[in-house]
C-alpha positions, 0 to 999 in steps of 0.5 A: 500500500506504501508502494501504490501511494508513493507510485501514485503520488509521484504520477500526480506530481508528473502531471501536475508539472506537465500541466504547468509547462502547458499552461506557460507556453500558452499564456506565452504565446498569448503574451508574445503574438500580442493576444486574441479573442481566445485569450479573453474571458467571455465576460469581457466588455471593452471600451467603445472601439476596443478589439482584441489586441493590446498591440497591432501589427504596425510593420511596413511591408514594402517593395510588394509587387501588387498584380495588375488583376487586383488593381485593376490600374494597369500598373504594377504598384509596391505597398508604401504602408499596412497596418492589421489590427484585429476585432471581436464578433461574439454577442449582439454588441460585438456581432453588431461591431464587426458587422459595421467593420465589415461594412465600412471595410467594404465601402472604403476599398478599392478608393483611389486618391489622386495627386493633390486630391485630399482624402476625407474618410467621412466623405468616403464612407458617408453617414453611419445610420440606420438607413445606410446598413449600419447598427448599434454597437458600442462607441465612446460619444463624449468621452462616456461610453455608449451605444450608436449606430455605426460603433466600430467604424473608428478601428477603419480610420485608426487602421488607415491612419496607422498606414498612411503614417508609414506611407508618408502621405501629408496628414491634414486632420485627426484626433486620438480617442479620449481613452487608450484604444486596446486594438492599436498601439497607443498613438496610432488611433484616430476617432471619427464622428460624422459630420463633425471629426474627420481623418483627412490627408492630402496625397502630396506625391506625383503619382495616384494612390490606392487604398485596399482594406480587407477583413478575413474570417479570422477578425482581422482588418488589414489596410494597406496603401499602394502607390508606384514608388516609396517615396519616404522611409518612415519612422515612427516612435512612440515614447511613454512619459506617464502611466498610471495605474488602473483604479478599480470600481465594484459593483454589486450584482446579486444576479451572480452567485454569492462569492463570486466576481467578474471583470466587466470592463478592464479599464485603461491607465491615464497615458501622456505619450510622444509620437515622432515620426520621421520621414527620410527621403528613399531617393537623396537626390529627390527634390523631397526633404527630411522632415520630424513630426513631434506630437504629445498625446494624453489620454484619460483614465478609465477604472476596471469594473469589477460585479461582485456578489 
């Protein structure tokens, strides 16, 4: 009996540490590749246009041959910037989101700026509504949570205005959230509300541009800018000069079992961030100069929702 027990025991103790190794290397794959909807509990309820992600992809691919079929130009172009950033799609609010994502995703692609042409992303993807195909989902309107028609189409303009920083095209109009976007990169996110904030940038090149956006069934939205030639080799720096902690907010919700508790809203930290971006020439004998955009970002707090019972 002796034997058996200590047998058994040390059978657990194998299992129970190759249970633990498991569990690391999931929990690092998460914490590397920059997370997903799998790595969020079901109860989980964002902010406004919060995705899935804490950090997008933000690379540039560059020197891509794009085939004229795609196009559709008769020319053969080269990706100047791509951003992807992912979405959520699980209960009525979020399937209502991804559906607007989906939609203005679709409306936005295929847009072809030509030289000197400004962009306007409200002209482009138009009113929001009902009437349009868009439904209720959540949005931030006044800096406080909400529901509006058209929630979600703020990831769109963030994901574009991600890839038109590393296309170096000239930005005309934009303007952060009030609160940290968990989909993009502090810094990269750019809000939009129609007829009244708008994302607009002036293609300042010698050559057409083309915007290609899509979304894939894995909840992923990639926009990618094609031109004939990389003009600028772009950098773009984020630097955190302040970070405060989450504060935490209960609340009592006797719909639960007694002694148990759920995170309804992970919150966001107040943040003072500083974007520069730095645009250098590909070409040096180019009449295109070097230039450096410095900007400062804050972004207000919002606390962790905790129901308890």
């Amino acid at each position: 009996m002796v034997k058996n027990k200590s047998t058994r025991e040390t059978v657990l103790l194998i299992v129970g540490i190759t249970l633990f190794f498991i569990f690391c290397m999931v929990l690092e794959r998460y914490v590397v590749c920059g997370t997903n909807s799998a790595a969020s509990p079901p109860m989980q309820t964002i902010e406004s246009d919060a995705g899935t992600q804490d950090d997008a992809s933000l690379d540039v691919i560059v020197n891509t041959p794009v085939t004229d079929a795609i196009l559709d130009t008769g020319r053969e172009d080269v990706v100047l910037g791509s951003t992807t950033t992912a979405f959520q799609s699980y209960g009525r609010l979020y399937s209502n989101r991804a559906r607007n994502i989906r939609l203005a995703t679709r409306i936005l692609n295929g847009t072809v700026v030509q030289p000197s042409e400004t962009f306007s992303f409200n002209q482009i993807v138009g009113p929001r509504d009902r009437e349009h195909g868009f439904r209720e989902a959540p949005t931030i309107i006044n800096g406080e949570m909400s529901e509006s028609y058209g929630g979600g189409v703020c990831q769109i303009a963030s994901t574009l205005f991600s890839s038109v920083l590393y296309s170096g095209l000239t930005i005309l109009e934009t303007r952060p959230h009030t609160h940290y976007m968990h989909y993009i990169g502090p810094g990269f996110d750019s809000t939009v509300f129609y007829d009244y904030v708008d994302l607009r940038f002036r293609n300042d090149f010698n050559f057409p541009i083309t915007i290609l956006s899509e979304t894939n069934s894995s909840n992923e939205l990639t926009i990618r800018i094609l031109g004939r030639e990389i003009v600028y080799n772009v950098l773009v720096e984020v630097q955190t000069l302040l970070r405060r902690r989450i504060t935490e907010q209960r609340i009592l919700n006797e719909n639960l079992e007694p002694g148990t508790q759920r995170i309804t809203d992970f919150g966001t930290s107040r943040m003072r961030v500083r974007r520069t971006i730095t645009y250098t020439p590909v070409n040096p004998n180019t009449t295109w100069q070097s230039f450096t955009i410095i900007n400062n970002i804050n972004y207000a707090p919002t606390p962790r929702l905790v129901e308890f019972h």
